[in-house]
N, C-alpha and C positions, 0 to 999 in steps of 0.2 A: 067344943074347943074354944081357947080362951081367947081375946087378941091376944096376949103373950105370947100363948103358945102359936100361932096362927103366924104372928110376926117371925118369933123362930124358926120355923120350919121353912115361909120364904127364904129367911136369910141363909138356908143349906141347899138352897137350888141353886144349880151352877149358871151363872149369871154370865152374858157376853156382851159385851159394850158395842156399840155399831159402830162397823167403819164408815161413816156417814160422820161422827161426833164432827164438831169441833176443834180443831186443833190448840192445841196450849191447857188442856185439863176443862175447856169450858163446851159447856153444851152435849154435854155429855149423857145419853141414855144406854141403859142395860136392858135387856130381855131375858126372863126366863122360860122355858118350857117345863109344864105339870102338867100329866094327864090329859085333859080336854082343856087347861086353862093355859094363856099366854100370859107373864105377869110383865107388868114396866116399871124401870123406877129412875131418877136423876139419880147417876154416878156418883154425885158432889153430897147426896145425902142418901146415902145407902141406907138409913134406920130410919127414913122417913115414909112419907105415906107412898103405896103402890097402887098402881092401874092393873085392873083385873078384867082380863076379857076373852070370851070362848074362842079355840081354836078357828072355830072355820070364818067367824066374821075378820079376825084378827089375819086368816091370809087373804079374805078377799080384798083387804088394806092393803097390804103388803104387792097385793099381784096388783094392782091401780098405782099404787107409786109406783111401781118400777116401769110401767108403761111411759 
């Protein structure tokens, strides 16, 4: 696969912005879920570069923040 295509197919994962952002459009992150993989990206630049990281490390994060 190409990055083209790699980039497109992120961009058709449905994407949720955290209720955590920022208020006023700034600070803004998105999460996707795929497969085994969690992807991340700034809101503010959706065709930019994304964070790619395996499901189970990605909730042990998640279950530590929320502590």
């Amino acid at each position: 696969m190409t990055n083209e295509q790699e980039a497109a197919r992120l961009h058709e994962l449905p994407w949720r912005k955290s209720s955590y952002s920022g208020s006023g459009g700034g600070n803004c992150v998105e999460v996707a879920h795929a497969a085994s993989t969690v992807h991340i990206r700034d809101s503010k630049e959706r065709r930019g570069p994304v964070l790619s990281v395996a499901a189970t490390p990605w909730a042990a994060f998640i279950e530590s923040v929320a502590r």
